[in-house]
C-alpha positions in Angstrom: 79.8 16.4 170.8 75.9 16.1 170.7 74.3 16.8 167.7 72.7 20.4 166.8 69.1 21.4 166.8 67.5 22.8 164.5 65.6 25.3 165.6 62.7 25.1 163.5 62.1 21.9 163.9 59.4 19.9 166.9 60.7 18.6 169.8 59.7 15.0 171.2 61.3 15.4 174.6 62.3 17.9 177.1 64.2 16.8 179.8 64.0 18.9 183.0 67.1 18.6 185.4 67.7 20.4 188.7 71.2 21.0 189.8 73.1 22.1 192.6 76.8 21.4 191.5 78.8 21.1 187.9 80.0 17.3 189.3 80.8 14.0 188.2 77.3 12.9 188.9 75.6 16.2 186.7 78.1 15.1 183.8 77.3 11.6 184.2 73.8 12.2 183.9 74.0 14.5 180.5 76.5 12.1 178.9 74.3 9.4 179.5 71.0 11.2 178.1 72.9 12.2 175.3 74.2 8.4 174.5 70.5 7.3 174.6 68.9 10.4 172.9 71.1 11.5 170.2 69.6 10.4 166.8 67.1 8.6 168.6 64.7 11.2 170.0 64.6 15.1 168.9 65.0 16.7 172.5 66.5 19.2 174.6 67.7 19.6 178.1 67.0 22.2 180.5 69.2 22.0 183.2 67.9 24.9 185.9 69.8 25.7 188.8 71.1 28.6 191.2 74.5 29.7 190.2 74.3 30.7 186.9 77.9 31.2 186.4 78.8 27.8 187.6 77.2 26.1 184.7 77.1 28.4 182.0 80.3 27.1 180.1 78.4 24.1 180.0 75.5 25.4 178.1 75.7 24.1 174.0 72.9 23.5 171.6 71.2 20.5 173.2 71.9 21.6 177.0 70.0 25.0 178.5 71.0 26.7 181.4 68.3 28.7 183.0 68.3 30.2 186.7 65.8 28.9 189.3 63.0 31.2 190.0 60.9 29.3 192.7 62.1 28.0 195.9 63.5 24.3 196.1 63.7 21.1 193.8 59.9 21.6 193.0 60.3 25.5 192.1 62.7 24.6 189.8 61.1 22.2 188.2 58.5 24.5 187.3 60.6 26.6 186.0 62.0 24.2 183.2 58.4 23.8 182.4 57.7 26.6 181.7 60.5 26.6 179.6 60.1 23.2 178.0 58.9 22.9 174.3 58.8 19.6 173.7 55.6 17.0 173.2 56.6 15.1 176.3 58.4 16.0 179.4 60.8 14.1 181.9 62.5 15.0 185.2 65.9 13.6 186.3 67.7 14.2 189.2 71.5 15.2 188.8 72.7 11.6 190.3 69.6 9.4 188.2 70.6 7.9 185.0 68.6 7.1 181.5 68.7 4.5 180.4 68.3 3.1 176.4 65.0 1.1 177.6 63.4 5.0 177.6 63.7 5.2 173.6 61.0 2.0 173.3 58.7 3.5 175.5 58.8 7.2 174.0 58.8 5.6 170.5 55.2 3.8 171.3 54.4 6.9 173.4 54.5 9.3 170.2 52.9 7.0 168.3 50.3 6.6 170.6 49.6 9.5 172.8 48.8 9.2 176.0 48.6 11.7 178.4 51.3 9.7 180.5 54.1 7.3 179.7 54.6 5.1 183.3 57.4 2.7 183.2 59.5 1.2 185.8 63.1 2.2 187.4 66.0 0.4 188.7 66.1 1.7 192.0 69.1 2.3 194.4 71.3 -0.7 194.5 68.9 -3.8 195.2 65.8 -3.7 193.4 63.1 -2.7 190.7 60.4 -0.1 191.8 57.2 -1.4 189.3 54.8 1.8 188.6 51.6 0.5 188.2 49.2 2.0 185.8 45.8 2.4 187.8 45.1 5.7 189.8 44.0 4.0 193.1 47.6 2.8 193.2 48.6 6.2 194.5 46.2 6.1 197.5 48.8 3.4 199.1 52.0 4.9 197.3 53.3 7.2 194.6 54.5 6.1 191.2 58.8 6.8 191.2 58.8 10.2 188.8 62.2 9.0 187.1 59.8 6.4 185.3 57.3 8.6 184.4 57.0 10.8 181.1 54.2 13.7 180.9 52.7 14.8 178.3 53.2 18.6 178.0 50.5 19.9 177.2 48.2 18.3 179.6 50.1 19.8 182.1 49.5 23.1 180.3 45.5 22.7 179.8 45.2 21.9 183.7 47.0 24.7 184.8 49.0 22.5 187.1 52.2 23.0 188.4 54.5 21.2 191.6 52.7 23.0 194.8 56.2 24.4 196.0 54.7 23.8 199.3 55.4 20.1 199.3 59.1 19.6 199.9 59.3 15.7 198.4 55.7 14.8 197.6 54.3 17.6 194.6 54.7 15.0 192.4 52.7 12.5 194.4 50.0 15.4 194.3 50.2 16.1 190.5 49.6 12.4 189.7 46.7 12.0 192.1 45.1 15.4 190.2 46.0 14.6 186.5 45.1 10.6 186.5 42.0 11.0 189.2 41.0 14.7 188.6 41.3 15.1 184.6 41.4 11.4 184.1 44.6 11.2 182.1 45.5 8.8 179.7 48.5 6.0 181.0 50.3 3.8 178.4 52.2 1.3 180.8 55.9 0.4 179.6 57.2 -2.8 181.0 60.9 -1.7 180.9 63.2 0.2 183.4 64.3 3.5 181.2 66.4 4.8 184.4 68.1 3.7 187.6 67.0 6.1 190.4 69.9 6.8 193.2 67.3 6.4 196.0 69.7 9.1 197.6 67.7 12.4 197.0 65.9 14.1 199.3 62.5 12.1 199.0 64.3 9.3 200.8 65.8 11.2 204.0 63.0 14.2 204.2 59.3 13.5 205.5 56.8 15.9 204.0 54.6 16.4 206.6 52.7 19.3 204.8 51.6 16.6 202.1 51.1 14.2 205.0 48.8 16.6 206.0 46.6 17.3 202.8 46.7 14.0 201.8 43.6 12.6 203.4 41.6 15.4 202.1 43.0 14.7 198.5 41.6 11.0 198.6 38.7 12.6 200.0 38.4 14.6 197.1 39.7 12.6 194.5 38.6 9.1 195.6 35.7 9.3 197.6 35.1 8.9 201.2 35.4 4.8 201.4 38.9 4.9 200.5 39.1 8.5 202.7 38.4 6.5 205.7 40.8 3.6 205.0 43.4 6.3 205.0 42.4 7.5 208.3 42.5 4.8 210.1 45.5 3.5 208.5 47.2 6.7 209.5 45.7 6.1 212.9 47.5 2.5 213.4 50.4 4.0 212.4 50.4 6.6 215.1 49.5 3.6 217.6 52.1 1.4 216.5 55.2 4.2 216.2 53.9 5.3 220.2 54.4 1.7 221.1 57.9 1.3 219.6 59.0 4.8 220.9 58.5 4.7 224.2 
């Protein structure tokens, strides 16, 4: 059984997790934040989904159930934050796990500060996915979110949440306008704190809405030097997928 909150008390952490079903893989993923957190971390869990009734016995003192009130993974991730209370604030995916790693890195993060905690995830079945600390990173990819720990009220002063737009790639967005745009703080951990399933839909879905915006965010964000490398590497790419699918 997971140990009680006191009300009164700060939080450190609040984890955000989108749901779909009450399955093996959702109770996986609560057992194993508990097993890490629990008289480690002051936290709490906001677990947000659509059927209400499906994961309402679930609900105890640690573990909130709240019903999604935008549309899609991103919509209901905004609404856990608004919900959220803690200092710092984490989204997992149903079939991700935490990992103990996560308490070092939080444990320098809150002694520390900064506006992001980036560290690395195990990812799917073969390999390490390395988040690396420097904005310009994100002009060539985005950092994995399951390694990445915001600070709450950042997100609050900038007014920022997931563009529900985007179907896999708000995130990617958020990062490039909190690290480039309000040039938030990043304390790099060296660590894996979760294994990502690499089976979500960020792996199966192109977003071709952020595909779309995202030469004008470099634009913006960058300047028009790296702009241009983005067009043109987006124009070989065209010219190489007509060759190979003909």
């Amino acid at each position: 059984m997971s140990k009680s909150i006191d009300p009164t008390s700060p939080l450190d952490l609040s984890i955000i997790l989108p749901a779909l079903t009450a399955d093996a893989q959702y109770e996986r993923c609560i057992c194993a934040l508990r097993a890490v957190l629990t008289g480690r971390i002051p936290y709490e869990i906001i677990s947000v989904v659509r059927d209400l009734e499906t994961f309402a016995h679930l609900e105890s003192s640690d573990l909130h159930i709240v019903t999604e009130v935008g549309q899609g993974v991103y919509g209901a991730m905004n609404t856990g934050l608004d919900q959220a209370k803690g200092t710092y604030v984490y989204f997992i995916g149903q079939d991700d796990i935490f990992l103990p790693e996560a308490v070092d890195a939080l444990t320098r993060g809150l002694q520390n500060h900064p506006d992001l905690i980036l560290a690395n995830v195990f990812w799917g079945r073969g390999r390490i996915h390395r988040n690396h600390p420097w904005p310009h990173w994100l002009i060539w990819r985005n950092w994995c979110h399951q390694g990445i720990v915001y600070r709450r009220e950042l997100l609050r002063e900038v007014g920022i949440h997931f563009p529900e737009s985007f179907k896999t790639q708000a995130d990617h967005y958020v990062n490039i306008v909190l690290t480039a745009g309000h040039r938030a703080t990043i304390m790099k951990h060296h660590g894996c704190i979760a294994w990502y399933s690499a089976s979500g839909l960020s792996s199966k879905i192109a977003d071709t809405a952020f595909r779309a915006r995202f030469p004008s965010l470099v634009r913006e964000y960058f300047g028009f030097p790296y702009f241009a490398t983005v067009v043109l590497r987006f124009s070989l790419m065209n010219i190489i997928r007509r060759v190979f699918h003909r």
